[in-house]
N, C-alpha and C positions, 0 to 999 in steps of 0.2 A: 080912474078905473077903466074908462072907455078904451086911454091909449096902451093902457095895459094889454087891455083885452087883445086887442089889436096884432100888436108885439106879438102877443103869445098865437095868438091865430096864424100869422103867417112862418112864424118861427116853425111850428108843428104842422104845418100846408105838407099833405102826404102828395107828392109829385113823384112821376116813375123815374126811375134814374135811366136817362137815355143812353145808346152806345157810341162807343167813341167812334170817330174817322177810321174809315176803310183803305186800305189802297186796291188797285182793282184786281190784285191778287189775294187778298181777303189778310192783309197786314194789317196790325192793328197801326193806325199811324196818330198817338196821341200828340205829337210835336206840330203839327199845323197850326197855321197863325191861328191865337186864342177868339171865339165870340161866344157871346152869351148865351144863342142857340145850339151849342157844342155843350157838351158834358165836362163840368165843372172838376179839375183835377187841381186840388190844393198844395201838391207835391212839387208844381211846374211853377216855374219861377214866372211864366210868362201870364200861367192863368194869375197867379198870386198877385202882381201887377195889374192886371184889370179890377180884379176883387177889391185890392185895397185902393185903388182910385173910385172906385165906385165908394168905399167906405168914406172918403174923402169929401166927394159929393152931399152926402148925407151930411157930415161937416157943415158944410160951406149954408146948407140949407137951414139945420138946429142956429147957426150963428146969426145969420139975416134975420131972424126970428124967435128971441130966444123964449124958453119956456113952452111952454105948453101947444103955441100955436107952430113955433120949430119941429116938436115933435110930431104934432099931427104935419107937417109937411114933407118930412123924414119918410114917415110912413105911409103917406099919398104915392110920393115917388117910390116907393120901395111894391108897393102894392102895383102899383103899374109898371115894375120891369117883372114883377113877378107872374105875370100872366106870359108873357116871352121867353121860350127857351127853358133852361135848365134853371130851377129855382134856387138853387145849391147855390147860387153866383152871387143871389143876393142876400141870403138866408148869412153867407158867411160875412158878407160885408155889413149888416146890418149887427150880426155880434162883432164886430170889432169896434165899429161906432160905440154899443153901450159900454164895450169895455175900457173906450181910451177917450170918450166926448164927456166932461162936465154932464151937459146936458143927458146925454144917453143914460149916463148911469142911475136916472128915475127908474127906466127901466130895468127890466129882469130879463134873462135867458132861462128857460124851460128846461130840466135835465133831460139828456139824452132819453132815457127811456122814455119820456112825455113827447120830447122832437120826434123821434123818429123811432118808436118802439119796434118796429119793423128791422130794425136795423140791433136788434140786442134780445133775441132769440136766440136760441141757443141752439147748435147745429144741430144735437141730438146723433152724433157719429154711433156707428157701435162701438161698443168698448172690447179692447185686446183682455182675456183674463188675467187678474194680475201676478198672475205667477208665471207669466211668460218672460221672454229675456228683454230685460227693459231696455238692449242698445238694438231692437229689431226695429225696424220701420213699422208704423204706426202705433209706436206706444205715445207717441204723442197726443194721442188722445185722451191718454189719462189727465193730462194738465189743460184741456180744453175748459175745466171750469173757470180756471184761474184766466188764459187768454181771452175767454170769451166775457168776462166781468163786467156786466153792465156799466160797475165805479168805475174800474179798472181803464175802462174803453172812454169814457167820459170825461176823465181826468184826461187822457190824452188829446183827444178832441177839443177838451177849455185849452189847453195849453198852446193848440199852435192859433186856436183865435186872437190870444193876450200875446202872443209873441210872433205876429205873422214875421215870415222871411224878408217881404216885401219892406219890411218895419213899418209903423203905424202913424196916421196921418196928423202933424199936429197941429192940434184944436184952435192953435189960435193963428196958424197957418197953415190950411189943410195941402195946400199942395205942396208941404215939405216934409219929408218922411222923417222920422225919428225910431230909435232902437233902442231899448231898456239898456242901462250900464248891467257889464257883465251879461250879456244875454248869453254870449257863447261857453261861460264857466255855467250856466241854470241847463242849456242845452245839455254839453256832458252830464253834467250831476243828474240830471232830470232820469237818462237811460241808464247810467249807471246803477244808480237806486232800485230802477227795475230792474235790469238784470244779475243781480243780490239777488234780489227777494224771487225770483224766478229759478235760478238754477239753486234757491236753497230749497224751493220748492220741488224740484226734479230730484234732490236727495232722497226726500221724503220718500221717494219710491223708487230707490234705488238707481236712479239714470242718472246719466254722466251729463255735468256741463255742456249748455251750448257750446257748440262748434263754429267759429268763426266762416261768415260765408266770403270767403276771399280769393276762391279760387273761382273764377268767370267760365272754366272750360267743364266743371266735372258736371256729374248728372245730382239733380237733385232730389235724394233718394226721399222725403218726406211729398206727399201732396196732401192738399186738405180743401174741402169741399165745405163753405158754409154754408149751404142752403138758406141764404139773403137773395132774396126780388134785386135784382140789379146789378150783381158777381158773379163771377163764373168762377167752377172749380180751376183747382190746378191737380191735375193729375203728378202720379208720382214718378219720378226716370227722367224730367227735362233738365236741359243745360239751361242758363241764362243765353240771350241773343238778342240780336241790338232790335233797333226800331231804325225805320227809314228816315235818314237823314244822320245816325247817329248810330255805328255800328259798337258791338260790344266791347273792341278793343279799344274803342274813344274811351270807352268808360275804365277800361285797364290802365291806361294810359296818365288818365286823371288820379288813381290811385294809388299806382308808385310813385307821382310828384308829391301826393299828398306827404307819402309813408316818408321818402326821401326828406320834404322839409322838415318830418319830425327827428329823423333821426342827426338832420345837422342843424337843427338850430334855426334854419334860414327859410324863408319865403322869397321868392322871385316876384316884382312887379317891372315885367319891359325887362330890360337890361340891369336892375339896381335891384338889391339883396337886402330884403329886412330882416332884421336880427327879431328872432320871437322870444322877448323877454315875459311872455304871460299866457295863459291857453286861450282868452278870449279871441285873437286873430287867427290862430290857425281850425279853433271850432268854427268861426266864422265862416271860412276860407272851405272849409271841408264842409260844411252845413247844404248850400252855402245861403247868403242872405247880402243885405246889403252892406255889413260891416266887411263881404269879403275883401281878401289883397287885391283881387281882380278889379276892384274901386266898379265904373259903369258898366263892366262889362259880366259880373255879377251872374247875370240873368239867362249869358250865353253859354249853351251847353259844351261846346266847343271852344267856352275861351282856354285862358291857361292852366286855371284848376276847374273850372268847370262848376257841375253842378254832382258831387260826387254823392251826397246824402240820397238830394230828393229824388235825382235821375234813377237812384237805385231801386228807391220804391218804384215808379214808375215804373223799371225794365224788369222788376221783379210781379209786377203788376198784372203783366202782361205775357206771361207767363203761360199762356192758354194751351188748351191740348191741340194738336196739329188738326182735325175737323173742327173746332167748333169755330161758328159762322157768327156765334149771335153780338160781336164787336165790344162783349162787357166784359171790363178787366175786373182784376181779382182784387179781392180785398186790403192788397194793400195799398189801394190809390187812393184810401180815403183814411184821414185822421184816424174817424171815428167807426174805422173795422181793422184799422191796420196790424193792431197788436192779436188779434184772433189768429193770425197766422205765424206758425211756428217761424216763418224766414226771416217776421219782426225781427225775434230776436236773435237770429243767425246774423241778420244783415248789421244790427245795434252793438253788437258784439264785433263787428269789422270792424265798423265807424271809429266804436270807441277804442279799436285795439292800438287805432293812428295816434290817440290822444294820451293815452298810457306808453306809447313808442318815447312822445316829446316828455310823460311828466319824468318817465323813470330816466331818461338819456339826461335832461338840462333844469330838472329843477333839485336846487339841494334840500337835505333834512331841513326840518322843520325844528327850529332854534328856542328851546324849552325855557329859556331865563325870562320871560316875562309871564310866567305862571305864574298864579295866587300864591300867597300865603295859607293857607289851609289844609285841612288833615282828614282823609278817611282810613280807617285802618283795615289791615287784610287778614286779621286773625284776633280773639283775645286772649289767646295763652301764649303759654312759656313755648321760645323752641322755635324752633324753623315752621311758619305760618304756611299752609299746606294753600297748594295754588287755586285761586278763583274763589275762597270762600267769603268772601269780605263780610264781617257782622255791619257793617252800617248802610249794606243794601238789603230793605226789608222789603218784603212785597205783602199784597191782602188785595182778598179776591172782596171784589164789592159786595157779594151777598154778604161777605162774613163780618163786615163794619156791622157795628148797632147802630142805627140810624142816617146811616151813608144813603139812604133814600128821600132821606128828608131834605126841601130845597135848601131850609138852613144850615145843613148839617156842614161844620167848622172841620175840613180833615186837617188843618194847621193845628189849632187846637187840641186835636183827640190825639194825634202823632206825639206831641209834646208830652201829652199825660202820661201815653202806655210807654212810646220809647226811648223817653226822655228822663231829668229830672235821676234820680234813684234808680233807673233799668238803662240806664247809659252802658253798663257793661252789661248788662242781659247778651246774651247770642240769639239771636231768629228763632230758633225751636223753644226759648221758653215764653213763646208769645202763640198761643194758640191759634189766633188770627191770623198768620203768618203762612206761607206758603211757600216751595219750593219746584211746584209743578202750575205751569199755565194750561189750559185747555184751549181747543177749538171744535168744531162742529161743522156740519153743514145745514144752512138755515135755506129758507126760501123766502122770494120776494115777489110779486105779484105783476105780472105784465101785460096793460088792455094794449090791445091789437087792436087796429082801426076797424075791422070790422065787428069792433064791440065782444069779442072772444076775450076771454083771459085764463093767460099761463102760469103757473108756478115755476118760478126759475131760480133753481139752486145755487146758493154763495155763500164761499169761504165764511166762516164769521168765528169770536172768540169770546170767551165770559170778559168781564169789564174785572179789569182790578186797577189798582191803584202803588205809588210806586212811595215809599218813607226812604229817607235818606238820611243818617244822622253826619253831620259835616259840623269841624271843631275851626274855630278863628282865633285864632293866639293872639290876633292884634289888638290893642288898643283905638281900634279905629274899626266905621263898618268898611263892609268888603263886598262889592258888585259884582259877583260872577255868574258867568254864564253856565248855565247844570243842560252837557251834551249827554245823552242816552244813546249808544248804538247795542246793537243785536248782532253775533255771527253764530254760525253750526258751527261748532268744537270743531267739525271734521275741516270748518274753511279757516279756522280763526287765525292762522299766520297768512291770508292772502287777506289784502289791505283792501281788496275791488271787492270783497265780499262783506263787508258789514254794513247794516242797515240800521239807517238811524230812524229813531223812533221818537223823538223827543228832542227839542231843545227851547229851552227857556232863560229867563234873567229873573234871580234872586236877590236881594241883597242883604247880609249876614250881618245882625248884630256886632258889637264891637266883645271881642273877651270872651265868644258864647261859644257849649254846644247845645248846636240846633240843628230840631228835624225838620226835614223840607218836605214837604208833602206835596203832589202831582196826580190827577188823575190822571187814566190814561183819555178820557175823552176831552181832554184840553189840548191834545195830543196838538205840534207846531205842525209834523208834515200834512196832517188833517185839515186843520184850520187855514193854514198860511201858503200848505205846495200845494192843497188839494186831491191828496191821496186817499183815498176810499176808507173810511173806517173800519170799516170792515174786514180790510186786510193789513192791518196794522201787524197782525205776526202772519210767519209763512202756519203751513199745516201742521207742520209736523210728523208725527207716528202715531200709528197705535198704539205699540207698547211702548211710548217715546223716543224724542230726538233729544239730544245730549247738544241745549246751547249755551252760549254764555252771555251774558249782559256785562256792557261798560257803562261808568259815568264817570266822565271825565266834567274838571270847572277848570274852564278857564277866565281870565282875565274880561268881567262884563265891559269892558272900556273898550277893547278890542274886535273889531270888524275885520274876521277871520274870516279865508278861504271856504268856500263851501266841501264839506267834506274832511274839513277838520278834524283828524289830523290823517286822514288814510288817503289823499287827494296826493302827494308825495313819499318817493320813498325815503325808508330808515334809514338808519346810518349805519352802514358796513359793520355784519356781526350783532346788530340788534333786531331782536326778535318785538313782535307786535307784544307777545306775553310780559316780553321786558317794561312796558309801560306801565304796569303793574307798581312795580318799586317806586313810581313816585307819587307824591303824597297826594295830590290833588288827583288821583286814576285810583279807583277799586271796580273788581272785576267779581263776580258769581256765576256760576255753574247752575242750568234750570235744566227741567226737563219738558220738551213742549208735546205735550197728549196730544191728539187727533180723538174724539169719542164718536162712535157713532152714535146716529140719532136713532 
């Protein structure tokens, strides 16, 4: 418990965030050789490098010693760099440790509200009325609930801990780096995912899709001011502009090589052309990290592809109004404020625009013959089956279960009675429990502030239901599939970058049966397994509702599919996504998603 305590004490150590490097014309100059008395920027391939050797350290320490008296020496050392300089430097290294050390993982990391509650306050902007024209400059305020989401921001902040750029130290030799398989297909998917469920969110009130930030010269008409200890606003009107040592067109430069390898195929290392047969080298490469093509040279802003991702937060970082003096960049130089700003997603939206260049240019359709054997159907009458209504996707809202509160309560069980059995053919409206509209709300969560103050701070949240699926096996044998749930708005559902997956799990199907599958939604995979906030499991919606649709698709459980199965490629010339409909293992329904006020 002691070492717990410990962990947790210096993890949540409120320390000021210092300003970055001057130069003596009042530049912000964050590219000077990286020290620990310098303000920790996780975005920099070079701070990332100090961090994760210092995580290393820790390593080498837990090893000499392992157990209980390793971690107390972990944390001796870590308490004693922590009184020097920027505390950030160790705070970060110290969650990589428990994330990726045997040993570490006794310990726990603190959620962001608890680390650094100062840092997930909510700006509190005024709000544009909402019957203003939602493509005018500051209507971006209306989706500050959703950028500013304590989960939201937290989920991001875990992820670049568990997946430093730097790649992470291994345990049983910490001075050699190692990088999760697939890190750069999780990196795409990771943003992609978000910006779905973001610009399904700017539906909801009317506004158009992010706009890719890929022009370097134009003025950037949104500013936004968080009012976080430690940030400085960005006023609205600025171009992007380089930093000393590394002007803006370095950074232009790096992003037509990017664009160019996607659109032919190729990567340049030296004089010699790698063929990109998969998106994990060129998300690398564009990221970048250590799987880049750039091999040592990685780290160098200036190599051949550069540092096009993290440079961007950085240069967007820094961002400042032309007076201010006070050396603190903006919000997006940190994980864990980065997504509060609308240019997140402007900029996540370039990134990945390079990654969508390479999938739709070189990779082909996706090859349907090792689908299951299995059957959901899309209608149960005579006659041409009217689109999206499939009877074997049933939904129920958890109050409406009898019993669905109780910890024993069997939803495998109770699905089989009501939509099983003799109500195989029932259709959805003759089950009272049944539901064809989701809800959401705005709820509130509770925020102590170090000086012992507490906030009420409002987020996205939705009633809990539950998901019945009646699916038929013909075969004389069982059948291990995997049951994918995605989400898209009606209004996006032929664009492939727009559906949000909610669910994926592994079943396996009696042999000759039908059977209901039953799913809460609090078992929910991207909750559990990506770490996505439960909270915002569905977008908003409407008041008088959005018009979306739900898919489930089973594929083949034996199968270790591409993440983003099957919208991660495109169709095959002349098929429509609705087309996926006609086969038998795909049904689709039509919901309506409320927004209620509270």
């Amino acid at each position: 418990m002691e070492l717990h305590a410990r962990a947790r004490a210096l993890l949540c150590r409120e320390s000021p965030l210092p300003p970055l490097p001057m130069t003596p014309r009042g530049e912000l100059a964050p590219l000077a050789p990286p020290s620990p008395g310098q303000r920790f920027l996780p975005f920099l391939p070079s701070h990332q490098e100090q961090a994760v050797s210092l995580a290393a350290r820790f390593m080498e320490l837990a090893n000499a010693r392992p157990g209980e008296a390793g971690l107390a020496a972990v944390l001796d050392e870590a308490e004693q760099r922590a009184s020097h300089g920027d505390a950030e430097w160790v705070k970060y290294a110290l969650r990589v440790f428990i994330a990726h050390h045997p040993e570490g993982r006794a310990l726990s990391v603190p959620p962001l509200v608890e680390r650094a509650p100062h840092l997930v306050v909510p700006s509190q902007r005024p709000e544009l009325p909402r019957k203003g024209n939602p493509g005018t400059p500051g209507a971006e305020v209306w989706l500050d609930y959703f950028r500013e989401d304590t989960g939201l921001n937290d989920h991001i902040d875990t992820w670049h801990a568990h997946y430093p750029a730097a790649g992470y130290p291994d345990p049983a030799r910490p001075q050699r780096r190692l990088l999760q398989d697939r890190r750069g297909e999780q990196f795409w998917y990771t943003h992609q995912q978000l910006l779905a469920r973001y610009d399904t969110e700017r539906l909801a009130f009317g506004m158009p899709r992010v706009v890719p930030l890929s022009d370097y010269a134009s003025p950037i008409n949104e500013g936004y001011d968080p009012q976080l200890p430690g940030f400085a606003p960005r006023p609205a009107g600025l171009s992007p502009r380089g930093l000393p040592g590394y002007d803006i067109t370095d950074h232009a430069t790096r992003r037509d090589r990017l664009f160019t390898a996607a659109s032919s195929g190729l990567l340049w290392h030296g004089d010699s052309p790698i063929l990109l047969d998969s998106l994990e080298q060129l998300a690398d490469t564009a990221e970048s990290n250590r799987g880049s093509v750039d091999g040592e040279a990685w780290a160098d802003p200036l190599g051949p592809y550069g540092s096009h991702h993290h440079l961007g937060h950085v240069l967007l970082a820094c961002l400042t109004g032309p007076r201010d003096r006070t050396g603190l960049p903006g919000v997006m130089a940190s994980p864990a404020t980065a997504a509060r700003d609308p240019l997140f997603y402007r900029w996540h939206r370039h990134v990945n625009d390079i990654f969508d260049a390479w999938q739709s240019a070189h990779l082909p359709p996706h090859e349907p013959s090792d689908t299951p054997q299995v059957r959901m159907r899309k209608w149960l009458g005579d006659g041409t089956a009217p689109a999206h209504q499939s009877p074997d996707i049933l939904l129920c809202m958890h109050r409406d279960i009898p019993g669905a509160a109780s910890p024993d309560f069997d939803g495998q069980r109770w699905g089989e009675a009501l939509f099983g059995g003799d109500n195989w053919d029932s259709p959805p409206p003759a089950f009272s429990v049944t539901t064809h509209t989701l809800r959401t709300h705005m709820a509130q969560h509770p925020v102590r502030l170090p000086d012992g103050r507490e906030i009420l701070k409002p987020h996205l949240d939705h009633d809990p239901f539950h998901y019945f699926f009646r699916v038929e096996n013909p075969l004389p044998r069982e059948q291990k599939v995997t049951v994918r749930i995605y989400l898209a708005a009606d209004a996006f559902a032929e664009d492939r970058r727009m559906w949000m997956e909610l669910d994926t799990f592994v079943h396996t199907l009696g042999p000759s049966r039908r059977e209901v599958i039953h799913r809460p939604t609090r078992l929910s995979s991207v909750v559990h397994e990506r770490g996505w906030p439960a909270h915002l499991l569905l977008p908003r919606g409407r008041h008088e509702g959005l018009l979306v649709r739900l898919m489930v698709m089973l594929t083949d459980g034996e199968l270790d599919l591409e993440l983003g199965y099957p919208f991660n490629r495109p169709f095959p010339p002349g098929q429509r996504i609705a087309d996926l409909t006609a086969r038998p293992q795909v049904a689709t329904r039509n919901l309506w998603l409320h927004h209620v006020s509270s």
